[in-house]
C-alpha atoms as one frame of an Amber mdcrd trajectory, in Angstrom:
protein
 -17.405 -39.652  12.037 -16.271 -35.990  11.703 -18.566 -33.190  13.716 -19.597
 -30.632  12.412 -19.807 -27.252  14.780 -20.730 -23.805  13.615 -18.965 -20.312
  14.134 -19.636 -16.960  14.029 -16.834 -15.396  12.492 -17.640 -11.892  13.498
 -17.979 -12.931  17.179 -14.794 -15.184  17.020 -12.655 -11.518  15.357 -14.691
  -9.166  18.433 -13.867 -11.817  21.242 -10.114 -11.787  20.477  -7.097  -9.239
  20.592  -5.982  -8.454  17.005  -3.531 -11.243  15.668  -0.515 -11.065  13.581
  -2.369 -11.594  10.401  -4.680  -9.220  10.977  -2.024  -6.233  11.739  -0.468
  -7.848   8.130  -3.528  -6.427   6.989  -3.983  -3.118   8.447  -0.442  -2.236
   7.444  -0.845  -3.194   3.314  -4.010  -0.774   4.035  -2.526   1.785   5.958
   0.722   1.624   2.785  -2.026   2.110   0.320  -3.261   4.909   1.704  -0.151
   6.244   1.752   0.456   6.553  -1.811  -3.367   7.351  -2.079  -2.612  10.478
  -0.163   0.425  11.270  -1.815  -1.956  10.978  -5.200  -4.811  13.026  -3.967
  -2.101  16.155  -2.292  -0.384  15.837  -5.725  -1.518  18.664  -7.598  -1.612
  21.097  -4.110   2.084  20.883  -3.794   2.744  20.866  -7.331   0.306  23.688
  -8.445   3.170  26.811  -8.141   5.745  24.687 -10.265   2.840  24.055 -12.990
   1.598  27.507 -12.682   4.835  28.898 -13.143   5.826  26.533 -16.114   2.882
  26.657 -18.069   2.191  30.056 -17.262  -1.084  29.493 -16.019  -3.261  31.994
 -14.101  -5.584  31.075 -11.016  -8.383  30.711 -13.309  -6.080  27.992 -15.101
  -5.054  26.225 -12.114  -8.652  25.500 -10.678  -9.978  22.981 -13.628  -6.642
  21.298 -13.330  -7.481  20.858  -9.462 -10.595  19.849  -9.410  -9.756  17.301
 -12.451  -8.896  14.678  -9.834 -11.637  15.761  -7.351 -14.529  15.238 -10.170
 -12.819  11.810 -11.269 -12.633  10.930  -7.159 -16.489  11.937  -6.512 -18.029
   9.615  -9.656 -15.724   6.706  -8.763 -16.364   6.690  -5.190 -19.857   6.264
  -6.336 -19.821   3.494  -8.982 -17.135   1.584  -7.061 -18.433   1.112  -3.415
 -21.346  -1.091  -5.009 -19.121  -3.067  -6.909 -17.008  -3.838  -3.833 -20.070
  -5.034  -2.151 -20.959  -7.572  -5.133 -17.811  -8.688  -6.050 -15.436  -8.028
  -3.032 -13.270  -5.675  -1.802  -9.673  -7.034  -2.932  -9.980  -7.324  -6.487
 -11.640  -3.720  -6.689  -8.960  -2.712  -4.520  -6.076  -3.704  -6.474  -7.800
  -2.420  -9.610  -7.930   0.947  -8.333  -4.420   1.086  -7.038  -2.883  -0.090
 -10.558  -5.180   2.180 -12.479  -4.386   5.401 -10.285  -0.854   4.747 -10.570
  -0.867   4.282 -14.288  -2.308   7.866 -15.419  -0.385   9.474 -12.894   2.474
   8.485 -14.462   0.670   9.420 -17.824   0.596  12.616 -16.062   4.028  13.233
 -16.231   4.234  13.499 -19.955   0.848  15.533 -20.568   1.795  18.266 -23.014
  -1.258  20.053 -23.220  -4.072  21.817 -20.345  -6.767  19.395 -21.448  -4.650
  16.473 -21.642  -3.455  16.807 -17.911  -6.882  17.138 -16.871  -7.981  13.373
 -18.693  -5.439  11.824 -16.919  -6.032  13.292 -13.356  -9.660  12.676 -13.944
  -8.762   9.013 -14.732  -6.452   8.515 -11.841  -9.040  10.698  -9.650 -11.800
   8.109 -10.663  -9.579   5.349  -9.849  -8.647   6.757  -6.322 -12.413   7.354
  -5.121 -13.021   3.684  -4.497  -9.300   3.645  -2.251 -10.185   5.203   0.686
 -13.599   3.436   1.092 -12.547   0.077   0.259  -9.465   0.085   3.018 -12.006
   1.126   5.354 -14.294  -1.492   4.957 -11.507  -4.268   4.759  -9.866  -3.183
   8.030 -13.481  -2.731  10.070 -13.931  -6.333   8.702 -10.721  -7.511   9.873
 -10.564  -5.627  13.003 -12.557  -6.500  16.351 -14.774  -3.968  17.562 -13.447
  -2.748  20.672 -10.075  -1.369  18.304 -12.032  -0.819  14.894 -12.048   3.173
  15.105  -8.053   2.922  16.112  -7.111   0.520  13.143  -9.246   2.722  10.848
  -7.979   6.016  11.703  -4.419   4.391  12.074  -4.519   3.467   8.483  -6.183
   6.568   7.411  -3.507   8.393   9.212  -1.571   7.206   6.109  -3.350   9.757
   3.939  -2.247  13.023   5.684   1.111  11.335   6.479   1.433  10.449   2.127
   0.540  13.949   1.924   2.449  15.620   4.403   5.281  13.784   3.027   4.748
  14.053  -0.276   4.995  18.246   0.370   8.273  17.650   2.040   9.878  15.662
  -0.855   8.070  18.660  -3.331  10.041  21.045  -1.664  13.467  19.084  -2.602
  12.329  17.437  -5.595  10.926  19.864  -7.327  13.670  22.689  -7.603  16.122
  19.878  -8.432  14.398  17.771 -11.135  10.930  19.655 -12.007   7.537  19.027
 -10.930   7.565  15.840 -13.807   9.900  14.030 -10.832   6.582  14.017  -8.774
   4.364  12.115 -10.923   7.510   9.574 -11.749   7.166   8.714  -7.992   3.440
   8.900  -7.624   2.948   6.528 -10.401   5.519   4.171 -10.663   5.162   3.274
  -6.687   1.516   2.589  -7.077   2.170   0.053  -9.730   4.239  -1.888  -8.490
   2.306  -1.696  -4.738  -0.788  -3.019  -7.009   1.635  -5.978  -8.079   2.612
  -6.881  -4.615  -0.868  -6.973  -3.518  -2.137  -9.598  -5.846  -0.227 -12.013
  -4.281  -0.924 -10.669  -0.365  -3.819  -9.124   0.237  -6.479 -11.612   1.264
 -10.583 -10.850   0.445 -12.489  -9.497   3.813 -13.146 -12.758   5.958 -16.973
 -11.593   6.519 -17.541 -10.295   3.105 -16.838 -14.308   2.173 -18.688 -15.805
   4.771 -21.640 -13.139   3.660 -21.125 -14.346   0.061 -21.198 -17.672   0.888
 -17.576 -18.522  -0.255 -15.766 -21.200  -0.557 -15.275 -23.192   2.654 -11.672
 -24.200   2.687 -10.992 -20.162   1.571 -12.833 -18.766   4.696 -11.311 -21.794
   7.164  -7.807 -20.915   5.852  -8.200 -16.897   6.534  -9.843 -18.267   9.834
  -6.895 -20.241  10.976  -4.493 -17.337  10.148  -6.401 -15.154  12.069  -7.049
 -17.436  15.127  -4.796 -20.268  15.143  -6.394 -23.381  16.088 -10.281 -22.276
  15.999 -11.847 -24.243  13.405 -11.679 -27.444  11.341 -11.888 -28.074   7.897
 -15.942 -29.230   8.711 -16.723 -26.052  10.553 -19.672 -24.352   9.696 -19.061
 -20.605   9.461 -22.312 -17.962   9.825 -22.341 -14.518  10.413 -24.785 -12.812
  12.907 -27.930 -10.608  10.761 -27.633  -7.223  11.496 -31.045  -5.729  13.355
 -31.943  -3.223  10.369 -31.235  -5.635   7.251 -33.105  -5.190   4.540 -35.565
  -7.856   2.478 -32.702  -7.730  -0.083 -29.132  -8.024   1.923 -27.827  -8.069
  -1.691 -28.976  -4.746  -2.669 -26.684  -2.610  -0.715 -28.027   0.609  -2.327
 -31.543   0.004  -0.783 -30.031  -1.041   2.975 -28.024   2.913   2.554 -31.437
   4.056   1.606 -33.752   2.518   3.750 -35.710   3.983   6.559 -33.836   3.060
   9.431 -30.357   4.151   7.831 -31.581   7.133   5.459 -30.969   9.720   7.908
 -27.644   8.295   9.005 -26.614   8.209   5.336 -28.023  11.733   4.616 -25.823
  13.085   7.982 -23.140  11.495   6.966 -22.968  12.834   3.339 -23.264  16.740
   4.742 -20.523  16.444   6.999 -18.219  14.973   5.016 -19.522  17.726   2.085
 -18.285  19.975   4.405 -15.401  18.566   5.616 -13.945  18.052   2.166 -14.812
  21.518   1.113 -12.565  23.351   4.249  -9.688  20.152   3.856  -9.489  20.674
   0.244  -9.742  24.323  -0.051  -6.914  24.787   2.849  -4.798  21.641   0.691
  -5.240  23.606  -2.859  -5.199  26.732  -2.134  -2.753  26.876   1.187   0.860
  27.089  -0.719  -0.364  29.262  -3.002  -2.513  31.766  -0.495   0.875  31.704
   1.999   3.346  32.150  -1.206   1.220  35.502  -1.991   1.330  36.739   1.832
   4.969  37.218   1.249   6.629  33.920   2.365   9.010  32.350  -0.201   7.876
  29.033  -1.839   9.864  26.747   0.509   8.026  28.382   3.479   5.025  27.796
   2.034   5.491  24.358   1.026   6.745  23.718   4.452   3.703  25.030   6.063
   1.534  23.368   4.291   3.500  20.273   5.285   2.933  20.854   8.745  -0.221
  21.100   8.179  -0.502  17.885   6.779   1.661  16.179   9.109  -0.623  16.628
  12.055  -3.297  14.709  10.476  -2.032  11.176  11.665  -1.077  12.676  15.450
  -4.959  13.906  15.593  -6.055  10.973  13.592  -4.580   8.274  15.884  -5.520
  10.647  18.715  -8.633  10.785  18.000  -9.562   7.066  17.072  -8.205   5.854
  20.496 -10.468   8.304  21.968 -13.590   7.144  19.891 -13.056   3.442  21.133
 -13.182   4.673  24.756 -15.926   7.512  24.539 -18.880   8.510  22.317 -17.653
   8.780  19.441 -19.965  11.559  17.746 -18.695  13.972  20.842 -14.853  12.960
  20.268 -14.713  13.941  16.779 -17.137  17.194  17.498 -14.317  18.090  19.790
 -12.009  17.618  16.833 -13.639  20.002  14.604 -14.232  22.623  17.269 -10.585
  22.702  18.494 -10.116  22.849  14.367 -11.625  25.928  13.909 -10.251  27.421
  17.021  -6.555  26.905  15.340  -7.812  27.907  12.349  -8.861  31.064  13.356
  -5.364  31.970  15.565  -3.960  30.919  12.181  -5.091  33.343  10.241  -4.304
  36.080  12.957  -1.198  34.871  13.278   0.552  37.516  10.676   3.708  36.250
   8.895   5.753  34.300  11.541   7.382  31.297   9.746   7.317  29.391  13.217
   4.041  30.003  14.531   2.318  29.548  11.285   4.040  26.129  11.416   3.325
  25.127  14.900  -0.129  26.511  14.274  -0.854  24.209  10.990   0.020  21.470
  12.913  -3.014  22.058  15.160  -5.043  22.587  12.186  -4.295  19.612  10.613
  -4.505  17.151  14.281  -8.056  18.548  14.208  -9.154  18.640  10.408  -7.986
  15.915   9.299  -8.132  13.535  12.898 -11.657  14.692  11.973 -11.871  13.398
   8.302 -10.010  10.310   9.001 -12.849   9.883  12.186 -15.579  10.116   9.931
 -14.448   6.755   8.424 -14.574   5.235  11.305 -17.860   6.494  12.165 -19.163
   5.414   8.662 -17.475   2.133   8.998 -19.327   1.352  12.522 -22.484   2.892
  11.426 -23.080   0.451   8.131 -23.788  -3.397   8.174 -20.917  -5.961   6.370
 -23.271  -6.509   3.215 -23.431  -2.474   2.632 -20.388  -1.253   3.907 -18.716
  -0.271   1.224 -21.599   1.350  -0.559 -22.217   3.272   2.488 -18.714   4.415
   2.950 -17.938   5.594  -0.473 -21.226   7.484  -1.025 -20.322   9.250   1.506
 -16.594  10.199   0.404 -18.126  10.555  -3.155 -20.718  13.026  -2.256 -18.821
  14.246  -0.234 -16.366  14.952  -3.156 -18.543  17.667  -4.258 -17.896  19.656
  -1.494 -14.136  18.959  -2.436 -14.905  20.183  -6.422 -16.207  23.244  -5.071
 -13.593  24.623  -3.115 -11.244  24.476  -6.256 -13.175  27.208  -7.644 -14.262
  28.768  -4.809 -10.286  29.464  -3.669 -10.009  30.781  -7.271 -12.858  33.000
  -6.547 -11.815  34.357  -2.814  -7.883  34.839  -4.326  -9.402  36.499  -7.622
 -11.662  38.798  -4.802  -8.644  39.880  -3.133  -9.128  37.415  -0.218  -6.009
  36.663   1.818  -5.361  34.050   4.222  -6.691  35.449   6.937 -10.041  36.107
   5.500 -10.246  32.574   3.845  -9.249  30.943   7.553 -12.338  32.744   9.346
 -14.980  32.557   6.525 -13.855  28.703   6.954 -14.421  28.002  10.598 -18.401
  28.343   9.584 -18.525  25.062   7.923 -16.458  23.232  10.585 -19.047  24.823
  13.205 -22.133  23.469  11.273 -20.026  20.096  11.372 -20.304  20.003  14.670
 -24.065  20.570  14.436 -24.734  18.051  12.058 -23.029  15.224  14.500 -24.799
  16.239  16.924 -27.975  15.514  15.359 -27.103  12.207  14.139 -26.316  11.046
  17.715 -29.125  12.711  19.035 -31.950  10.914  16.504 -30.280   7.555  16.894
 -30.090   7.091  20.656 -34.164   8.126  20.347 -34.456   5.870  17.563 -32.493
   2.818  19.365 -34.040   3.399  22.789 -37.569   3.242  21.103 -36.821  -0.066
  19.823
């Protein structure tokens, strides 16, 4: 007669170190995001080539920015909802092919409006990226390492942008900007076609769903050999704040326990997209009209980039160890510090490079953070809603600073005045986290 024994599945992933299968995982998520940031930087280290071809002014420029950014904001909202109904995988792949395809589509836009359909497209596709990797490596990952394996992977964003900016400044002089979108596009598709036949559905999300049986004891046994048999039961622990309606992921984001969470979560990473985005945009283009040749300025801005995965790793290590809230505070105040020496710095190649570099550890360690935090914050059965309503309102603040580096470069702002005026909203940040940890630890010690 066979037994039959239950298992918690998200005990059995938090009471072990994280297997082979599991870093399989975090690595197709951490490649995605990869080509996701190269996607997203696209158009920043690209923008002088286009403005020079077409002729365009600044004016010109900022619709064809914020294309992407408007596409990334209403995807990231209609996407993290279907990710929580129908999984994360098949959404995922979906958005990976589609991004790819009108990127490529991008490369043979002969027309203003026509390059801003396809960006939008792509844009729309890429808004559900970010939040779905998050939610499949948190689901994969135990807890004691989940901040590290998210900030890991989302160290792949600033490192597909950072590199993206260094192949620009080869690419670009030798084959035109077109070369770019070749690469962004065709890579993506054939990543998406690869992933089909690897990328497994999130274990919980199945055992939430009530899938099949033999599916979840398969994923089980690759991810702890030897822990189950084909009769084992497998449950997964209620959260403490779930809704009447688990299945309505809208309403847990919403509901009174996680409302102010979810409203603190959206305003810092409004502001957080609105400095990263404005500096991505903008910073070729503000350094080119300093005085520094195009190279320099693409270089710069790759530095910039570059030290997004050493303050994202950083910074995720940290947040498994400490309070999390105060680690990436930390992050956005030594952020703004940088910042600000940047933008005194005057027009030394070097230490505008070395400085960036700061910038970007504590920017974008920051943004890539704030995934994590979201990610920790947000039960299984609304995870994915909760993480991309916050990168797609979020988004807005991204929109904004497309026209609002138009506006500062068409005031006669330089560099140095857009660095300082942009330490404010990485200060409020800082306020903003503070708050959150502040109501919660009342909230939880009440209960």
């Amino acid at each position: 007669m066979n037994q039959t024994n239950t298992l918690d599945v998200r005990a059995l992933l938090d009471s072990r170190p994280i297997g082979t299968y599991q870093k399989w995982i975090v690595f197709l998520c951490f490649f995605i995001v990869v080509m996701d940031g190269f996607d997203v930087a696209l158009m920043g280290f690209t923008a002088p080539a286009l403005q020079k071809a077409w002729q365009w002014s600044h004016s010109d420029l900022a619709p064809v920015l914020s294309a992407a950014l408007f596409g990334l904001s209403f995807g990231a909202l209609a996407i993290g909802p279907l990710a929580d109904r129908f999984g994360r995988r098949k959404v995922l792949i979906a958005c990976v092919a589609v991004f790819g395809l009108f990127t490529l589509l991008a490369s043979a836009a002969d027309s203003k409006t026509q390059f801003i359909i396809y960006r939008f497209i792509a844009g729309f596709a890429m808004g559900g990226v970010m939040p779905m990797a998050a939610a499949l490596v948190r689901e994969y990952s135990p807890a004691h390492r989940a901040s590290l394996l998210i900030t890991i992977v989302f160290a792949g964003f600033t490192l597909g942008a950072a590199g993206g900016a260094f192949l620009a400044a080869w690419m670009i002089p030798s084959w035109g900007w077109q070369s770019m979108f070749y690469l962004g596009g065709i890579t993506p598709l054939l990543l998406a076609l690869f992933l089909v036949f690897t990328l497994p559905e999130s274990l919980t999300f199945l055992v939430h769903k009530g899938g099949k049986q033999a599916d979840i004891h398969s994923i089980v046994e690759r991810c702890a050999p030897n822990s189950s048999s084909p009769n084992t039961r497998f449950t997964l622990a209620n959260h403490t704040h779930q809704t009447e309606q688990s299945a309505n992921p809208i309403a847990t984001v919403l509901n009174p326990y996680y409302r102010f969470g979810s409203l603190i979560l959206w305003s810092v990473y409004f502001l957080n997209l609105f400095l990263l985005y404005l500096l991505s945009s903008w910073m070729p283009t503000m350094i080119k009209e300093s005085g520094m040749n195009i190279q320099q300025a693409t270089v710069i801005y790759a530095m910039f980039q570059f030290g997004g995965p050493f303050g994202s790793i950083i910074g995720g290590w940290l947040m498994d160890r400490f309070e999390a809230h105060r680690i990436l505070s930390a992050a956005y105040i030594f952020g703004a510090v940088m910042l600000a020496a940047m933008g005194l710095a005057g027009s030394g190649y070097y230490i505008m490079c070395l400085i960036a570099f700061a910038v970007g550890a504590g920017f974008n360690g920051g943004s890539t953070g704030m995934n994590a935090l979201s990610s920790n914050f947000f039960p299984v059965y609304a995870r994915a809603t909760g993480n991309s309503w916050m990168h797609g309102i979020g988004r807005i603040g991204a929109i904004l600073s497309s026209f609002a580096g138009a506006w500062m470069l068409n005031a006669g702002w330089n560099f140095s005045h857009v660095a300082l005026f942009l330490c404010l909203p990485a200060l409020l940040i800082v306020i903003l986290l503070c708050s959150k940890y502040f109501h919660y630890q009342k909230t939880n010690q009440a209960a």
